[in-house]
C-alpha positions in Angstrom: 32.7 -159.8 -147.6 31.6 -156.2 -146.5 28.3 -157.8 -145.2 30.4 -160.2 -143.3 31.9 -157.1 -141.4 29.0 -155.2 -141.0 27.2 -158.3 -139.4 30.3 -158.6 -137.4 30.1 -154.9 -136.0 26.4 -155.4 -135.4 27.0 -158.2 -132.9 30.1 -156.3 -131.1 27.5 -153.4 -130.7 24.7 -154.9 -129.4 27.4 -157.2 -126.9 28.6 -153.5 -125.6 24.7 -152.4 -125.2 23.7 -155.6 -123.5 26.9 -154.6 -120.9 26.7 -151.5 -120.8 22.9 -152.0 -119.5 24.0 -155.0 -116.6 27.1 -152.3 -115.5 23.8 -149.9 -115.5 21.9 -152.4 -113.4 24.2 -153.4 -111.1 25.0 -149.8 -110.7 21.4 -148.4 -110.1 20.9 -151.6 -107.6 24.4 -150.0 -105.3 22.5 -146.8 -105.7 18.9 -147.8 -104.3 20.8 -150.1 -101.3 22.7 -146.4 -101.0 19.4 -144.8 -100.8 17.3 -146.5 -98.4 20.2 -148.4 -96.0 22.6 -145.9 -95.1 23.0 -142.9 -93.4 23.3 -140.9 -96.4 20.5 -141.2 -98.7 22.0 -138.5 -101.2 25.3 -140.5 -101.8 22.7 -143.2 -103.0 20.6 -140.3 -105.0 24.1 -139.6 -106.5 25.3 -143.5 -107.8 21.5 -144.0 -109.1 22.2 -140.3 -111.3 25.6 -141.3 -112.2 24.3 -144.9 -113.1 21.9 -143.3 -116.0 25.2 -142.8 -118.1 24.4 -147.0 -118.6 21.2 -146.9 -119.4 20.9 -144.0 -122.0 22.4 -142.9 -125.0 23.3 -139.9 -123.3 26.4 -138.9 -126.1 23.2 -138.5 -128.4 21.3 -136.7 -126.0 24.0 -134.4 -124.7 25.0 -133.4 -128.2 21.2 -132.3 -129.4 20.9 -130.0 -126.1 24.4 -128.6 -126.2 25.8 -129.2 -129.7 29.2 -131.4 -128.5 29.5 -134.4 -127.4 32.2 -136.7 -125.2 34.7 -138.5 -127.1 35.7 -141.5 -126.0 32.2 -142.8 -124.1 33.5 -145.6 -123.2 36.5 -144.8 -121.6 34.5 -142.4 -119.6 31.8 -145.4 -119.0 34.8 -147.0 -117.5 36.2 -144.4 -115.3 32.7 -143.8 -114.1 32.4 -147.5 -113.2 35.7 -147.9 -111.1 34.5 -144.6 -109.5 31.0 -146.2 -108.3 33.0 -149.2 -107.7 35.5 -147.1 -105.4 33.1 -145.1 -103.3 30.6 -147.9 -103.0 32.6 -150.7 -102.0 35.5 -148.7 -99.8 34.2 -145.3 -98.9 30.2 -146.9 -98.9 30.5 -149.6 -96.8 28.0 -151.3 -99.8 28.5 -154.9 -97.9 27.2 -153.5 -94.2 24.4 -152.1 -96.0 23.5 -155.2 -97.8 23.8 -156.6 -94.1 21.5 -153.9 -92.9 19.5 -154.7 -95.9 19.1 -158.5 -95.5 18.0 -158.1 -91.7 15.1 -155.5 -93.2 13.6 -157.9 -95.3 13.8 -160.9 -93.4 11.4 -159.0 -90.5 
């Protein structure tokens, strides 16, 4: 029976990595739109450094340089999402850069 729940907490773990990595993705793709169709390339600079928090274990990392660590990660994973969310897709404009983008790559 406990290998039954240990399997079962494997799987849950590695379904949280594989989403944590496409929120990372999708994240790091607002940032590089951000970056290179826009008029503020450091916005972009910003989303693609905040979209890291995905991609690393950065808990781990942040407790071997400073010796603490964030409880809760994934509530702060989430609040960090609806924030990229926010100011790409209201204060952004991430659709008229995609626009912009679009009429780039069809040249």
């Amino acid at each position: 029976m406990n290998n039954k729940s240990e399997i079962i907490m494997n799987n849950n773990l590695i379904v949280l990595n594989i989403i944590s990595w496409l929120f990372g993705i999708v994240f790091f793709a607002i940032g590089v739109v951000n970056s290179f169709w826009g008029n503020d390339p450091f916005f972009g600079i910003f989303i693609i450094l905040l979209s890291l928090v995905y991609f690393l274990p950065v808990n781990d990392i942040l407790k071997k340089m400073t010796g603490f660590s964030i409880p809760g990660m994934g509530i702060v994973k989430i609040l960090l999402g609806i924030f990229i969310l926010w100011a790409s897709l209201g204060v952004g404009e991430l659709f008229d850069k995609i626009d912009l983008m679009m009429m780039d790559l069809r040249r």
